[in-house]
C-alpha positions in Angstrom: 13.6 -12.6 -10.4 12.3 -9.9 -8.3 9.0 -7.5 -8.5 9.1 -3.7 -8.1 5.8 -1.7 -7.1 4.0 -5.5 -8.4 6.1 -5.8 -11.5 8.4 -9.0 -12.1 11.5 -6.9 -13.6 13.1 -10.5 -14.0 11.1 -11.0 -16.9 12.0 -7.6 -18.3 8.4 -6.1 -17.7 10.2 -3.1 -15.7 8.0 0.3 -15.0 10.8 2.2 -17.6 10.4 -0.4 -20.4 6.4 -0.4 -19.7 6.6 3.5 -19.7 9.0 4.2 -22.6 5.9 4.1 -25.4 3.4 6.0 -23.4 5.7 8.5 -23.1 6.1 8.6 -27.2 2.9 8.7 -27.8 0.6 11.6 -28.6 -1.5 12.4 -25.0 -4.7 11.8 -24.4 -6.2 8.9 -25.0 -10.2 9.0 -26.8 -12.2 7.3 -23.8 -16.4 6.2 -25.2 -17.4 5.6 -22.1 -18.0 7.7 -18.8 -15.6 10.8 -20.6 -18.9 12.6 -20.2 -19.4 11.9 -16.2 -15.5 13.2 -15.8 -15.7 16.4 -17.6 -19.1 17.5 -15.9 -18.1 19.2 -13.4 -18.2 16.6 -10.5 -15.6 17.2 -7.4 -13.6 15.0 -6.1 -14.0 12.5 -3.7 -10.9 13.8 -1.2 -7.8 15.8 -1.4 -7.0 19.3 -2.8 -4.8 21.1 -4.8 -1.7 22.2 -3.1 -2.4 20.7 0.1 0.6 18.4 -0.1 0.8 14.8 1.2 -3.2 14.0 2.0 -3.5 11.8 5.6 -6.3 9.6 6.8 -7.8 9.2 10.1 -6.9 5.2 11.8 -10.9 5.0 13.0 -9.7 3.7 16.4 -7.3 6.7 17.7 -7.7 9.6 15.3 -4.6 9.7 14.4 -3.4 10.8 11.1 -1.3 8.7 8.7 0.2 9.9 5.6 -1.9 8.2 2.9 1.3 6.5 0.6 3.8 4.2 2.6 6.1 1.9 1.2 6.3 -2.0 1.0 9.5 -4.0 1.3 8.1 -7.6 -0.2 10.8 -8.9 -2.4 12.4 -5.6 -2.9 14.1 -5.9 0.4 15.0 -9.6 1.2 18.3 -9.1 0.3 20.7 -7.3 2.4 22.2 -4.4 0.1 26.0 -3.5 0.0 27.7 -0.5 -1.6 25.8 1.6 -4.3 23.3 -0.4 -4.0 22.3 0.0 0.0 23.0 3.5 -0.9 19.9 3.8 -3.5 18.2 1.4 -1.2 19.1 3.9 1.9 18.0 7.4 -0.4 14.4 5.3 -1.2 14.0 5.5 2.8 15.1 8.6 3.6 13.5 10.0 0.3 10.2 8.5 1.6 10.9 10.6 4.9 11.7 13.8 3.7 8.8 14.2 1.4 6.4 13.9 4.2 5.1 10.1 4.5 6.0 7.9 7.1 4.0 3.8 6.9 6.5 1.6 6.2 5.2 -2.4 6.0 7.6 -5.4 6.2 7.2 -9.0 7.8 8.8 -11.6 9.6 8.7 -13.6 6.4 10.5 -11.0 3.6 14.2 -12.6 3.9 16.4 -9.9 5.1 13.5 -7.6 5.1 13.2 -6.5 8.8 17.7 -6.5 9.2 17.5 -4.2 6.1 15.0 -1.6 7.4 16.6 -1.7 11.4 19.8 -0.9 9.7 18.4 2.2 7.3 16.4 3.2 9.5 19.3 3.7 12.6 19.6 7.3 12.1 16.4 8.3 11.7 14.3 10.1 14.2 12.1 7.3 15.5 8.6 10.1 15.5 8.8 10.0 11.9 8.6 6.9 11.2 5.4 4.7 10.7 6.8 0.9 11.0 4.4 -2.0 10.6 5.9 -5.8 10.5 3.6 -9.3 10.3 4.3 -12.4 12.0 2.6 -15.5 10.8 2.6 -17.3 14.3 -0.7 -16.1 15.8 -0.3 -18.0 19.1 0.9 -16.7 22.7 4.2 -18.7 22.6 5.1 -18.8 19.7 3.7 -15.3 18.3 6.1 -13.6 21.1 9.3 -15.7 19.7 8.7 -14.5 16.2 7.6 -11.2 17.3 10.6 -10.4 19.9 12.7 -11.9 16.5 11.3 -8.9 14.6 11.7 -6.7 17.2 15.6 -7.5 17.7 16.4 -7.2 13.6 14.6 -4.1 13.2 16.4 -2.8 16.5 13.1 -1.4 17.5 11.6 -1.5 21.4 7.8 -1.0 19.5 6.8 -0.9 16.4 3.5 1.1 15.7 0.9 -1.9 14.2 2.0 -5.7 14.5 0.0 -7.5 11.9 -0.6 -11.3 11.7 0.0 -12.1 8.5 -2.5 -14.3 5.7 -5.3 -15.2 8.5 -6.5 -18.5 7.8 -8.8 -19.5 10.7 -12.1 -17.8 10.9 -11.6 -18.2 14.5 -8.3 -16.6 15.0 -8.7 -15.1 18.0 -6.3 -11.7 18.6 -5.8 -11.5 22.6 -2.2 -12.8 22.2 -2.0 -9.4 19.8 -3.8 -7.1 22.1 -1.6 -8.4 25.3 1.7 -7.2 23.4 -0.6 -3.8 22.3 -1.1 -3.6 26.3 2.9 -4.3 27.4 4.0 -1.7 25.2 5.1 -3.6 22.1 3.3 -2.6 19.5 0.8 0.6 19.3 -2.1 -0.9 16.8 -2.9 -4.6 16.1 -4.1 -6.2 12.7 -4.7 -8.9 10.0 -3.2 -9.0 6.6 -4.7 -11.3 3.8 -3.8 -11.8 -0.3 -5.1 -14.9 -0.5 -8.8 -15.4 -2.0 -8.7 -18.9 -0.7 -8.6 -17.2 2.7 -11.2 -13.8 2.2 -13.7 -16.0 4.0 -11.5 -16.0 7.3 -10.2 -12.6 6.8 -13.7 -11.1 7.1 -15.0 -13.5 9.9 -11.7 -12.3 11.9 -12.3 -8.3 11.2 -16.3 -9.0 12.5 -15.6 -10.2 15.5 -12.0 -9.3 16.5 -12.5 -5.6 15.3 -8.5 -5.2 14.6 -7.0 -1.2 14.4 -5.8 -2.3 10.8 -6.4 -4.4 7.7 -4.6 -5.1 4.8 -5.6 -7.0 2.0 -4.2 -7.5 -2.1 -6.4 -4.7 -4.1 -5.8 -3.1 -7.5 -7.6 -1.5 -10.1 -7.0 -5.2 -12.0 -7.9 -7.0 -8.7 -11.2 -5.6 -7.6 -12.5 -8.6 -5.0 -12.3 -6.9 -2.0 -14.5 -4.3 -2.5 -17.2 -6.9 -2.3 -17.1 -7.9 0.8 -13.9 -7.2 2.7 -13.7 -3.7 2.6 -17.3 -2.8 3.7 -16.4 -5.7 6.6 -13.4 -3.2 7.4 -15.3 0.0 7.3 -18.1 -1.9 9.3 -15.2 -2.8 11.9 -14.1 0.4 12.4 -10.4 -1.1 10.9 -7.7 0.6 8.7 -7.2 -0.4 5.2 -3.4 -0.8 3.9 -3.6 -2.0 0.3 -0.8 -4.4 -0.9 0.1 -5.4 -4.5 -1.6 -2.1 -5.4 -0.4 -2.3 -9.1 -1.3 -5.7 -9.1 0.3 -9.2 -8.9 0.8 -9.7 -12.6 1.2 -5.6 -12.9 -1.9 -3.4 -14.3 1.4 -1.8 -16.3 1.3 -4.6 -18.9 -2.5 -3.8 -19.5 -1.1 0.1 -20.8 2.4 -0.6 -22.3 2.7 1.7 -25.2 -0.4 3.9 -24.1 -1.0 7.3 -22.3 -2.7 8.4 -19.4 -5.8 9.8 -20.8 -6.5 13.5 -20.9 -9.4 13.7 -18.7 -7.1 11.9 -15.7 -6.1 15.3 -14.8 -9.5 15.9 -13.5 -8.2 14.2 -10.3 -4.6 15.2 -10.9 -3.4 11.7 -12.4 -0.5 12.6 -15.4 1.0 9.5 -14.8 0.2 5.8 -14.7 1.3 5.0 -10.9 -0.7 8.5 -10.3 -3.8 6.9 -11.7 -4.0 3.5 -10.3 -2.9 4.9 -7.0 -5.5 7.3 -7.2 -8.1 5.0 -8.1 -7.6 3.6 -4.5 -7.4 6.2 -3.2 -11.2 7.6 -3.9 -12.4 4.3 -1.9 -13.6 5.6 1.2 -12.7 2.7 3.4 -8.9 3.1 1.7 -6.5 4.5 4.9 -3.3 4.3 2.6 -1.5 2.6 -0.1 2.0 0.8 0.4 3.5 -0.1 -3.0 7.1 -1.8 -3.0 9.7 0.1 -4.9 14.4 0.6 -4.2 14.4 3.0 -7.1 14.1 6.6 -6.0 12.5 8.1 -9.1 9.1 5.7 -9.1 9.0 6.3 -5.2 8.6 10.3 -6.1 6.1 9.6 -8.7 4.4 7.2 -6.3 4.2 10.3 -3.8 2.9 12.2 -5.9 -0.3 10.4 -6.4 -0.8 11.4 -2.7 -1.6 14.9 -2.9 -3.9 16.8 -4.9 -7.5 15.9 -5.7 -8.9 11.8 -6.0 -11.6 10.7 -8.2 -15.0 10.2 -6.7 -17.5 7.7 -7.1 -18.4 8.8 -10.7 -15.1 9.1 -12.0 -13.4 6.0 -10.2 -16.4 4.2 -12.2 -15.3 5.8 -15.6 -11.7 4.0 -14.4 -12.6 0.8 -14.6 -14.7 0.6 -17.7 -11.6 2.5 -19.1 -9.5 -0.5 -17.7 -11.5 -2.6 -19.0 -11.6 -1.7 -22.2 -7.6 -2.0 -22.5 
């Protein structure tokens, strides 16, 4: 069993099967509700036309980050060999070459970390974006785990170290901003997909104020808009969203359906377009990282990075659509 960009293709829920009716189907999709505040006019929220891969400031440097990544949960926990590390190797490169750069693994994902130090050897180390998690968030053993990671993705620094699923509301970060200060990592930050844990999650952005934060969010999975991502905004932190096609996949909710017409507004022809989109027009979003080793949903998931993103109006015509499905 295993789960590609949040889908368990074990189960035979792949994005091909899930897309195979939608694709036979007449386009355009009658939508009751909110067509009207689509088609009036309204602009979008961020991005352009043309303009290519859109980027997103990290609040606490300026610096610009390519606003899709990639994920490596599941999908890379077992080392490749053959045809399949060289499908696994073309995702990476792929990812690369197309202009985006955040790639997010952890301690924790198997073979994960080995995987991406091995398919990422030849690359030139400026283009690349690599964030791992440790779960360990104390001194001693936070700097085993860490110097672990380090070794297997043959990497001096990675660019954010994240500890990953907070549980105490009292976790306190120096250990994390002493490895940012030696060198070892450039950003710091928290990761949680855990309801049971929001609680912490927020109580650690307010008073730690970490570079990053990544948290479980999807147009099916709507929780941490509540709270956790005004906390973020608040805090000045980066938001990574994980699982964004959510856990159970928001592809089962349109098997056998098509992207509605009035999706091209913002430039969405295509389901991963339009749920990736949709987090997109958050304005405390910094970039998604869905998990994918097949080349072809990697491009598509691209794609949802350039050109226009819904705005406030139109993300809100999203979800009553979603929910009507």
């Amino acid at each position: 069993m295993g789960f590609e960009n949040g889908v368990d293709v074990g189960r035979g829920t792949s994005r091909r099967g899930l897309f195979r009716g939608a694709w036979q189907g007449a386009l355009g999709v009658a939508l009751g509700v909110g067509a009207g505040l689509i088609l009036d006019g309204m602009r979008p929220a961020f991005g352009q036309p043309g303009s290519g891969i859109a980027t997103r400031p990290i609040p606490h440097s300026g610096e610009l980050l390519p606003v899709i990544g990639l994920g490596t949960a599941n999908d890379f926990q077992v080392t490749p060999e053959g045809e399949a590390r060289a499908n696994v190797k073309k995702v990476v490169d792929d990812l690369l070459v197309q202009g985006c750069k955040l790639i997010d693994t952890a301690s924790s994902y198997g073979a994960a970390e080995s995987v991406l130090g091995d398919l990422l050897s030849d690359q030139d180390r400026t283009k690349v974006f690599l964030a791992t998690k440790i779960e360990d968030g104390s001194t001693s053993g936070g700097s085993a785990e860490f110097h672990h990671s380090l070794e297997r993705l043959r990497y001096r620094q990675v660019d954010l170290l994240q500890l990953h699923n907070v549980q105490n509301p009292r976790q306190d970060l120096a250990p994390f901003r002493d490895w940012k200060a030696q060198g070892l990592c450039r950003y710091i930050g928290i990761t949680t997909t855990f309801k049971s844990d929001y609680g912490a999650a927020e109580a650690v952005i307010a008073k730690q104020k970490p570079d990053f934060f990544q948290v479980d969010y999807s147009l099916a999975d709507r929780d941490a808009e509540r709270r956790l991502l005004p906390a973020a905004r608040d805090a000045g932190a980066a938001v990574l969203t994980a699982l964004p096609f959510g856990r159970s996949s928001v592809f089962q909710a349109v098997r056998g359906k098509s992207v509605p017409e009035w999706a091209r507004e913002f430039d969405a022809t295509t389901w991963p377009q339009f749920f990736l989109k949709f987090l997109l027009g958050h304005e405390a979003v910094t970039a998604v990282i869905p998990g994918t080793t097949n080349p072809a949903h990697l491009s598509d998931n691209i794609s949802a990075g350039s050109g226009r993103f819904p705005d406030a109006r139109q993300r809100q015509a999203m979800i009553e659509f979603f929910a009507t499905l």
